[in-house]
N, C-alpha and C positions, 0 to 999 in steps of 0.2 A: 108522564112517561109514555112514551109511545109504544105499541105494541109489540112484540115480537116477529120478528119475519121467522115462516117456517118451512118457505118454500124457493122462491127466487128474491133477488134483490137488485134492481139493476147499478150500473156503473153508476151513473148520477147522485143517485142516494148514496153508494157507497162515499163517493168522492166527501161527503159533509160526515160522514162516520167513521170513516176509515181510524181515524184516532181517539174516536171515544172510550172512555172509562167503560170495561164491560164488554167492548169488541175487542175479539179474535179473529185475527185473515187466516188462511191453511190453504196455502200452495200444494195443489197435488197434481200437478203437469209432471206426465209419464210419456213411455216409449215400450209398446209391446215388444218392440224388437228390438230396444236400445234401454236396456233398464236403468243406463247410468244418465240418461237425457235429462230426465226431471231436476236431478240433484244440480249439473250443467246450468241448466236452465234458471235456475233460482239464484247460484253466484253470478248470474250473468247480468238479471235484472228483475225484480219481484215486487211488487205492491210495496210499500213501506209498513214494516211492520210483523207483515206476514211472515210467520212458519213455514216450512218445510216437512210434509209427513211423505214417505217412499211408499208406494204402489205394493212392492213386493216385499220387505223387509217393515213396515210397520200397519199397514191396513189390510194387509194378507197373514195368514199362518202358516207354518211350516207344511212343505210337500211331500208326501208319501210315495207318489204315484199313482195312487190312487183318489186321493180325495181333491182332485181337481187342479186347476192351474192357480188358482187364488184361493184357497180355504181361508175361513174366515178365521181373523185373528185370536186370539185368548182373550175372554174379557177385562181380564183382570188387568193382564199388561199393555193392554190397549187404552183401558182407565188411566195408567198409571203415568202411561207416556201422554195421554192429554194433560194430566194432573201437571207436569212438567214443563208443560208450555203456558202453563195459566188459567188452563180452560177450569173452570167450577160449574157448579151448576147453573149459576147466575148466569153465565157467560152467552151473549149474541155468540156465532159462529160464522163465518163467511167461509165459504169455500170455492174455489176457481181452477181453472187448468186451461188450457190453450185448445182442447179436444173437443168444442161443444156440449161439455158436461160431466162429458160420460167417467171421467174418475173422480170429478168433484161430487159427481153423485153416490158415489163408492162411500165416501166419508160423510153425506147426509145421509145415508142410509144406517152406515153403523152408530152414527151417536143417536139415531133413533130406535137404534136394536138395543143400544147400553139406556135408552130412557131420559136422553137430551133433544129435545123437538126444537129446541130456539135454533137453527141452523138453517142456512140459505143460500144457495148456490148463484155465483154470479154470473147472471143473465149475458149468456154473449161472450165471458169469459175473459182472458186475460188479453184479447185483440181488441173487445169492447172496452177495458179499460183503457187501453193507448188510445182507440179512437176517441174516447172521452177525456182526453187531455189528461189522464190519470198520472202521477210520476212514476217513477221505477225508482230504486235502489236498489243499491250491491250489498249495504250494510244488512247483517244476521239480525232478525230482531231479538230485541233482551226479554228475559225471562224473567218472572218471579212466580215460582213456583207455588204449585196448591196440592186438593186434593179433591180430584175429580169421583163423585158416588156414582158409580155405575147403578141403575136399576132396569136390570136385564127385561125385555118383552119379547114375545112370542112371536115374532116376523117373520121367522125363519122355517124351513121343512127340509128334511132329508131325503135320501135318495128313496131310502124304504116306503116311504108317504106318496114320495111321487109316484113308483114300482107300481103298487096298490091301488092307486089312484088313477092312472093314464088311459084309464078305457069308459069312468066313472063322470056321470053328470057334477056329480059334486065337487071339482075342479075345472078348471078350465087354466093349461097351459100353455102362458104364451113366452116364443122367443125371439130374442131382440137383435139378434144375429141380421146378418145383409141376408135379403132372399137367396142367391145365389148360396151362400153358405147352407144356409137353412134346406136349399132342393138338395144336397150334398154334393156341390159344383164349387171348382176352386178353392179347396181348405188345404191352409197351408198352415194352420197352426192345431191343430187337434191329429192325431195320429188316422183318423174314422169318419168319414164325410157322412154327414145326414142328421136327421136329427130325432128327438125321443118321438116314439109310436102315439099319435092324438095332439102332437103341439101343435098351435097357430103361430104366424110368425108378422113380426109387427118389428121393423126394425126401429131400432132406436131415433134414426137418423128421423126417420120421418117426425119428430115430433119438433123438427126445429124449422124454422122459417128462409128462407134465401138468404136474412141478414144474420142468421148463428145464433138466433135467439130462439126461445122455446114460442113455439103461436099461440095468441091466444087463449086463456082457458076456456070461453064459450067452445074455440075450432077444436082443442084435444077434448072436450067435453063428448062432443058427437062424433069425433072418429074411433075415440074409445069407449062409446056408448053404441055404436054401428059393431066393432069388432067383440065387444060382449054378447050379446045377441039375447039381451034379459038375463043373462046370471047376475048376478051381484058380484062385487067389485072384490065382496072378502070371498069368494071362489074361485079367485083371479093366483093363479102362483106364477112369478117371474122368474125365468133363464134366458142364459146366454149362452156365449162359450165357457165362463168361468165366472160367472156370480158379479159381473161388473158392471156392463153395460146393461144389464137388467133392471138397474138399481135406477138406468135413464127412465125406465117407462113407468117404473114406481112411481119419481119425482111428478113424471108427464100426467099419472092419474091424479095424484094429489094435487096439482095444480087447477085441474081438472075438475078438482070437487069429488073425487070417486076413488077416496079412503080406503083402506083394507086391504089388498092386496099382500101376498107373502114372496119370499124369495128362496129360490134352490138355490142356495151358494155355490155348490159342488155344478151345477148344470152341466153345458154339454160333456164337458172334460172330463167331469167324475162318470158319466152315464158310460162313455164309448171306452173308458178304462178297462172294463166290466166284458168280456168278448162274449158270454153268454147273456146278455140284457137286446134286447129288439134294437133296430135301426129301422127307421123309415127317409126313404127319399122322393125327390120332385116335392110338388108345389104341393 
């Protein structure tokens, strides 16, 4: 039995596992500004096999206004809708999107916050699959249901952690937002341009290569070992705009060899809610 992928998986490999006993695919190709694109996108043509989980209606929780653009889901019914599509605990995981990661990383992140590590995000995504002669289908894949054991771990931190935290050696926050965003230049989705007072900013984008694929893990090894500057890796807490493309530079460290890291679900969105909380801006 071959070992577990727990991080990337490329097209290739998939192509011979795609229909193994034990794998699960999980379509999570989204649209910030087109929330119905994914669901579109999956009747139109999706790995065979593969699931359908929504961005905002199953790998997010409900919005207050306050607690950010993506809260993270309930664990329970979050368990319960994997339980639903098959996934157990046994189960491989493959997750993919069209976006360079950054939502398939949204769903390696949370079945590693419910205490499922076998999950792997594919490399290059759903244009790497086409270019690897991969098939498409229209057909819904079939179901037979289980019951997936959530066991909850500690990945996560609140705003009050972060509050506490943002002037302290014992964290180190970084956001995965475009520069541009990150200086408070051009926001067009957050009501507050800038970003939390002491964050570094490390855009997600950068951890992927001219061909869409993540580089190397020696090359994310040293540029995420250049941008830590000797803290350790579990001092490391990850934001973005909303707790998603965060979840990129998670993957990017673990790939990396440089484990621990936590994540502000609530990030930018929940911070700038807040009209009394610091903004800082520029580089």
């Amino acid at each position: 039995m071959s070992e577990p992928l727990r991080t990337l998986i490329t097209p290739e490999r998939l192509l011979h596992q795609v229909r193994a006993p034990g794998w699960v695919v999980v379509d999570c190709r989204h649209d910030l500004g087109n929330p119905d694109f994914g669901r579109a996108a999956y009747a139109k043509g999706h790995i065979p096999g593969a699931h359908f989980l929504h961005m905002d209606e199953e790998l997010s929780g409900p919005r207050t206004g306050r607690n950010g653009r993506h809260p993270l889901p309930d664990p329970d019914a979050l368990a319960q809708r994997l339980g639903e599509l098959g996934i157990d605990r046994d189960t491989q995981i493959v997750a993919y999107d069209d976006g360079g990661g950054m939502y398939a990383a949204r769903l390696w992140w949370l079945l590693n916050w419910l205490g499922h590590r076998d999950v792997a995000v594919l490399d290059g995504g759903f244009q790497a699959w086409c270019s690897a002669g991969g098939p498409l289908t229209q057909t819904p894949a079939a179901t037979t249901a289980t019951r997936f054991d959530a066991q909850h771990r500690p990945l996560a931190v609140d705003v009050n952690y972060v509050d506490t935290h943002k002037s302290s050696e014992d964290m180190l926050l970084i956001d995965a937002r475009s520069p541009d965003r990150f200086r408070g230049e051009n926001e067009t989705i957050d009501p507050v341009g800038g970003h939390i007072p002491g964050a570094i900013n490390r855009f997600f984008k950068d951890n992927l290569g001219h061909d869409g694929r993540f580089k190397p893990a020696e090359q994310l090894r040293r540029e995420f070992t250049t941008l830590l500057a000797g803290r350790a890796p579990q001092q490391v807490v990850h934001q973005c705009g909303s707790g998603v493309t965060a979840c990129h530079n998670l993957l990017a460290m673990e790939v990396a060899g440089l484990p621990g890291g936590r994540l502000y679900p609530g990030s930018w969105s929940e911070w700038c809610a807040d009209t009394g909380r610091a903004v800082a801006r520029g580089a």
